[in-house]
C-alpha positions in Angstrom: 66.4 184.4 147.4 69.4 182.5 147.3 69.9 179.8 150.3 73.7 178.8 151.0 75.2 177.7 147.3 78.3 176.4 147.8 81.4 175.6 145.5 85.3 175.5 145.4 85.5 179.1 144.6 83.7 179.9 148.4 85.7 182.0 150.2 87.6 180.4 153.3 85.9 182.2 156.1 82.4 180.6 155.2 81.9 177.2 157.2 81.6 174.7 154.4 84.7 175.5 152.7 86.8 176.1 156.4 85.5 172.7 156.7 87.0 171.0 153.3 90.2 173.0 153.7 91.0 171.6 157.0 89.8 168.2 156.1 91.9 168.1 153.6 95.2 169.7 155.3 94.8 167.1 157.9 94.7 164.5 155.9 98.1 165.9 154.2 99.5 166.5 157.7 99.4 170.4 157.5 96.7 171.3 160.5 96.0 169.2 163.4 92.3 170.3 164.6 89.2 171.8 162.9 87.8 174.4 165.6 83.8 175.2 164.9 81.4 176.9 166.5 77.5 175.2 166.7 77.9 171.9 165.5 74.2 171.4 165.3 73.4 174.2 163.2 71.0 173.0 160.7 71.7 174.6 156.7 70.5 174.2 153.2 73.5 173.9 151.5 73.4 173.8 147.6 75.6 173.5 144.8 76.3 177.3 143.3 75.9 175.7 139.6 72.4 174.6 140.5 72.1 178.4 141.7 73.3 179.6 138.6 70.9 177.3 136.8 68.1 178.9 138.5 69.5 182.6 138.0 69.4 182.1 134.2 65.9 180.7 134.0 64.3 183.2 136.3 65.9 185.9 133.3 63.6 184.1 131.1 60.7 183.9 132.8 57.9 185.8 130.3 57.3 188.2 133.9 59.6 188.9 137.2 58.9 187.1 140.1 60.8 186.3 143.1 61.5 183.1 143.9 63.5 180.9 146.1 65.9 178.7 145.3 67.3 175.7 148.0 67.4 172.2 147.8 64.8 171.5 150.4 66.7 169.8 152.7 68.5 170.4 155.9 71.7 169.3 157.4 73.8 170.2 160.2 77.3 171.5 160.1 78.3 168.1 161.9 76.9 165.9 159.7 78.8 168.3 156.8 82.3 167.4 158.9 81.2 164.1 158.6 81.0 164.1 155.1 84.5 165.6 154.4 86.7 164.0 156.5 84.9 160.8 155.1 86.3 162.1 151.5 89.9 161.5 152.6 89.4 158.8 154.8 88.9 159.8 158.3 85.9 158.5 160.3 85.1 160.3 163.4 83.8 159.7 166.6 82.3 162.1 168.5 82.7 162.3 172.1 81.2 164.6 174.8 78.2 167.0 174.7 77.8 171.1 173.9 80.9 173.3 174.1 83.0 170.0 174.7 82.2 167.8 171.9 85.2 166.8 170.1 85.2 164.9 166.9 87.8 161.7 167.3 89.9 160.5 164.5 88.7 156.6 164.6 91.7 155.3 163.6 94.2 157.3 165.4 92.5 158.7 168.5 93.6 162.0 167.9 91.3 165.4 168.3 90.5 165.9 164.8 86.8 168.7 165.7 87.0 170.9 168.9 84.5 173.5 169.6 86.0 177.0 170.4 83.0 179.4 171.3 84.9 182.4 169.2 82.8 180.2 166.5 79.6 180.9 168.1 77.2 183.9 166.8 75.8 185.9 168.6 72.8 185.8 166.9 72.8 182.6 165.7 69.7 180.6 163.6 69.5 177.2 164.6 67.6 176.1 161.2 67.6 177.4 157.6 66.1 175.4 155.1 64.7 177.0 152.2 61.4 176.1 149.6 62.3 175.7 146.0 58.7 174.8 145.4 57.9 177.9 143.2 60.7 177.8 141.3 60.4 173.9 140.7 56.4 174.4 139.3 57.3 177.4 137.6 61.0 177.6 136.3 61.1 174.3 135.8 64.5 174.3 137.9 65.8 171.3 140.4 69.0 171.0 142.2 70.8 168.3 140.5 73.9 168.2 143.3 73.2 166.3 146.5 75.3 167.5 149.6 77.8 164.4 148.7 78.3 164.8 145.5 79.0 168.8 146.7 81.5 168.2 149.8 83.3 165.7 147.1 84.0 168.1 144.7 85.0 170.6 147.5 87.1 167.8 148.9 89.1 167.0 145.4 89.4 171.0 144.9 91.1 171.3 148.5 93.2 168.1 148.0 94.7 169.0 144.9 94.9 172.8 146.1 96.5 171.9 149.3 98.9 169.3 148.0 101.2 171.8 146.6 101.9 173.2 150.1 102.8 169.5 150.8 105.7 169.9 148.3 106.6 173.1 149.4 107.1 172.1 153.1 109.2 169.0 151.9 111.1 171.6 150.4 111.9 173.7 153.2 109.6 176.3 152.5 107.5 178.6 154.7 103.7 178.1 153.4 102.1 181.5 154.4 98.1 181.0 154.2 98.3 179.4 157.6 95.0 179.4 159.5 93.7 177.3 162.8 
């Protein structure tokens, strides 16, 4: 069992990466507000190379087993924003409660985090957090990425991938991966 890995490569409908893109396009000037659903939805989030670590020694375990592979630890989607606006250099303040909390650019006072309830599931579960135990005593495997060291290389891979849409605007161009 595979808890949330995470990389660069996620696909952009996933939370964690619809979080690094917009934090980076913001900080480039190319979105204006992040809309989420349940900021406190708790996750183990781990690094996909940790997960592909643990993939390759359960193949060479003597017998199969199943096992499950998470870092342990839980945090919540707003403590995740937190995180990756922090990467570029936006501290927010959170103001209000439920469905209108908003997440406050420190510096600026602009809305940077709305809540839109589209984002809500239906069936949504509050807390997933995973045991690696097993695979620790058995396989020998530990996650070596922390959730910062993660939402930084997410961050870098967004910057870098977002910066070229920079130019391209300058340039009079019409960038068409446009989302909220």
């Amino acid at each position: 069992i595979l808890f949330n890995h995470e990389s660069p490569l996620r696909g952009d409908t996933f939370v964690p990466r619809k979080i690094t893109r917009a934090a980076a396009k913001i900080k480039l000037g190319l979105q204006d507000t992040l809309y989420l659903g349940n900021l406190d939805a708790k996750r183990d989030w781990g690094h996909a190379k940790d997960y592909v670590e643990g993939m390759w020694l359960m193949l060479q375990a003597k017998k199969p087993d199943d096992y499950v592979l998470a870092t342990g630890k839980t945090y919540t989607v707003r403590h995740f924003v937190d995180l990756a606006f922090g990467e570029v250099g936006i501290k927010l303040e959170w103001k209000g409660k439920g469905g209108n909390e908003k997440g406050y650019d420190k510096k600026t006072g602009k809305v940077r985090v709305a809540i839109d309830p589209r984002y809500y599931r239906p069936a949504e579960v509050d807390h997933l957090e995973g045991d690696p135990r097993k695979a620790m005593r058995e396989l020998g495997w530990k996650h070596k990425y922390d959730l910062k060291a993660l939402v930084k290389e997410m961050m870098a891979s967004d910057l870098a991938l977002f910066k070229r849409d920079v130019y391209l605007k300058k340039g009079g161009h019409k960038i068409l991966h446009q989302e909220e």
